[in-house]
C-alpha positions in Angstrom: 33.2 61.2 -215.9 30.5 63.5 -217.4 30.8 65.1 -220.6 34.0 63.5 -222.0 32.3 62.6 -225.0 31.2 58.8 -224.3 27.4 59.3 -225.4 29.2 60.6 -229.0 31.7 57.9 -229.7 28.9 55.1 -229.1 26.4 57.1 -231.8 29.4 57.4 -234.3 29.9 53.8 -233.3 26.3 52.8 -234.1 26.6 55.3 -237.0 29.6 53.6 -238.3 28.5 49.5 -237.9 24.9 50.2 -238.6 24.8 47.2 -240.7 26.1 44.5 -238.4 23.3 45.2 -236.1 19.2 45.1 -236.3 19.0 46.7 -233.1 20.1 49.4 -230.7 18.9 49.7 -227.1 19.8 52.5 -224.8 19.5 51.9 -221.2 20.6 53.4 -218.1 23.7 52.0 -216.2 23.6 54.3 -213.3 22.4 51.6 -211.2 21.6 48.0 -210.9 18.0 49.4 -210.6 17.7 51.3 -213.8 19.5 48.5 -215.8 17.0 46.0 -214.5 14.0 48.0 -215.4 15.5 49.4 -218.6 15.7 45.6 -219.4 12.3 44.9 -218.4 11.0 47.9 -220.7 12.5 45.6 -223.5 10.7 42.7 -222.6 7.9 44.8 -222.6 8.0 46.5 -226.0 9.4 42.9 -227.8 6.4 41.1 -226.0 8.8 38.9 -224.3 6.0 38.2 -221.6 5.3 34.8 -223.2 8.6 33.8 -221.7 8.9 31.6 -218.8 10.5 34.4 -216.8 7.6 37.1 -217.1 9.1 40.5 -217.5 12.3 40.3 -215.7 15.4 41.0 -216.6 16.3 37.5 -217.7 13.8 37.1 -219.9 14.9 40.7 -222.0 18.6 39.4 -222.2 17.2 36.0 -223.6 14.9 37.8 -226.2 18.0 40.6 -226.9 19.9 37.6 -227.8 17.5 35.8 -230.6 16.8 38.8 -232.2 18.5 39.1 -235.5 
């Protein structure tokens, strides 16, 4: 369903509820693959690797969900 405008309603979305959220992560969905290591980039740049489950995917969904 390319260019029906989805990538435009979630920045107008971000745009629009900018202050309920501290962050925004983009990640692609085009596979289980790229969402795993999309989620293990996260880990990565929030230096999530002190968690029990070192850089996986796990670990960046537990760290997405303490942030604030």
């Amino acid at each position: 369903m390319g260019g029906i405008g989805k990538t435009q309603i979630c920045l107008r979305f971000i745009e629009e509820m900018s202050d309920h959220f501290s962050h925004v992560f983009w990640i692609d969905a085009s596979s289980v693959c790229t969402i795993e290591r999309g989620l293990k980039g996260i880990c990565n740049i929030y230096g999530a690797q002190s968690s029990v489950l070192l850089g996986s995917h796990e670990s960046a969904l537990s760290r997405i969900g303490s942030l604030r």
